[in-house]
Every structure is written in structure tokens, then in C-alpha cells.
N, C-alpha and C positions, 0 to 999 in steps of 0.2 A: 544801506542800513539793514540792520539783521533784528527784530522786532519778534518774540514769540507770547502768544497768547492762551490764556487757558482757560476753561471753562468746563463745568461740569455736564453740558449739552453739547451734543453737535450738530444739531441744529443749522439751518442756514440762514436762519434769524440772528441768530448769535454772531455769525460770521459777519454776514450785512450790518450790524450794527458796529462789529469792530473796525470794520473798513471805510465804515462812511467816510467821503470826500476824497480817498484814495483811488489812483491808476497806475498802473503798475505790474510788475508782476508778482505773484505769490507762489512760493514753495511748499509743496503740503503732499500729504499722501495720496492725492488721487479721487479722494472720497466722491462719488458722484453729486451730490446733494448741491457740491461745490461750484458745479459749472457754469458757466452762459451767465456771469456779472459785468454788467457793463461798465470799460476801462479799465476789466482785469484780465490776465493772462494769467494761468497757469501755467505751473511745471513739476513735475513729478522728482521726488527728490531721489536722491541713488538708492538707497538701502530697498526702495519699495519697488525701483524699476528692477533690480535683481534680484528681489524677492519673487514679484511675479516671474521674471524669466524663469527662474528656478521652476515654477508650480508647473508652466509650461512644457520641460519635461520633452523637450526636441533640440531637434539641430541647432534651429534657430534658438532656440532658449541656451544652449550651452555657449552660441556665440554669445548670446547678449551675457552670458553669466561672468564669460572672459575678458569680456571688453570693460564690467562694472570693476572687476576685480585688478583688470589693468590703470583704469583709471583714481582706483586707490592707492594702487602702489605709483604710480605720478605723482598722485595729491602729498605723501608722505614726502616724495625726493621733492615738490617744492615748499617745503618749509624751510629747507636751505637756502632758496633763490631769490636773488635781489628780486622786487618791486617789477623791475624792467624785465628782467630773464621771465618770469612768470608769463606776462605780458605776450611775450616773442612765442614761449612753447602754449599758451593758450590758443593762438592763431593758429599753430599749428597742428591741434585737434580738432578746432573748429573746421577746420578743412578739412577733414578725417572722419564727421561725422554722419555723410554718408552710406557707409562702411556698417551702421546700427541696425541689426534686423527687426523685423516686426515678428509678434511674437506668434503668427500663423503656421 
């Protein structure tokens, strides 16, 4: 389910009260304020993991800028793909993910 919320604070009050009784994971930019909610997991979502690589400004940043920028042009060629093909080439990034540098 894909669920977006708005609010004129960002607060972590705000957040906590929009998630009550939820576990799971949430996609969001990272913000710190966010962290360490019990029964949540975060994930940084693409545009802001390649934003920071970018800021980053090394090796490692230009790989992580190629691998955000390869995994878009993916994301476009599976809007062709059956349900199932999706499925099969998902696995096999997942496997691939290794490969992700840190941005030291």
C-alpha cells in the first residue's frame, strides 16, 4: 500500500501520531528526527540516496550516482513487464546489492 501524508510540521509528534498501531516499513527522506520507532523500519527513498551521493563529490559518490541513475532507467524498461518478469529481474538486483558503496 502506498499511503502519503502531509502536515505543516515535521515534527516527530506528527509522525508518531500518523503511524499509531502501524509496523512496517516507511519510505521518507531520511530526516533524523525519524529514527529508532518501535516496529518501524526505514528506507531512504532514491532521489535523496542520489542526492546525497552527489553532495558526496568521490568515487564512491559517482558510483552510487550510477547505480541510482541505472536503477531508473530499469524502473522505466519495467513498466513494460509482466507482474511475473518484474518479479524474476527484482531478484536479480536484489542479489546485486552488494555492489552499493557507502558514501566514505
Amino acid at each position: 500500500m502506498t499511503l502519503f501524508q502531509s502536515a505543516l510540521s515535521r515534527a516527530r509528534s506528527v509522525l508518531e501520531s500518523f503511524i499509531e498501531g502501524f509496523s512496517g516499513t516507511i519510505v521518507c527522506d531520511g530526516y533524523s528526527a525519524y529514527d529508532k520507532l518501535e516496529g518501524v523500519n526505514f528506507a531512504n527513498c532514491w532521489a535523496h540516496v542520489r542526492r546525497y551521493w552527489l553532495k558526496a563529490d568521490s568515487k564512491n559518490g559517482r558510483i552510487g550516482v550510477k547505480y541510482c541513475d541505472d536503477l531508473y532507467r530499469l524502473e522505466r524498461q519495467f513498466k513494460r513487464l509482466s507482474p511475473s518478469k518484474r518479479k524474476k529481474t527484482s531478484k536479480v538486483l536484489e542479489a546485486n546489492r552488494g555492489g552499493i558503496p557507502s558514501l566514505g
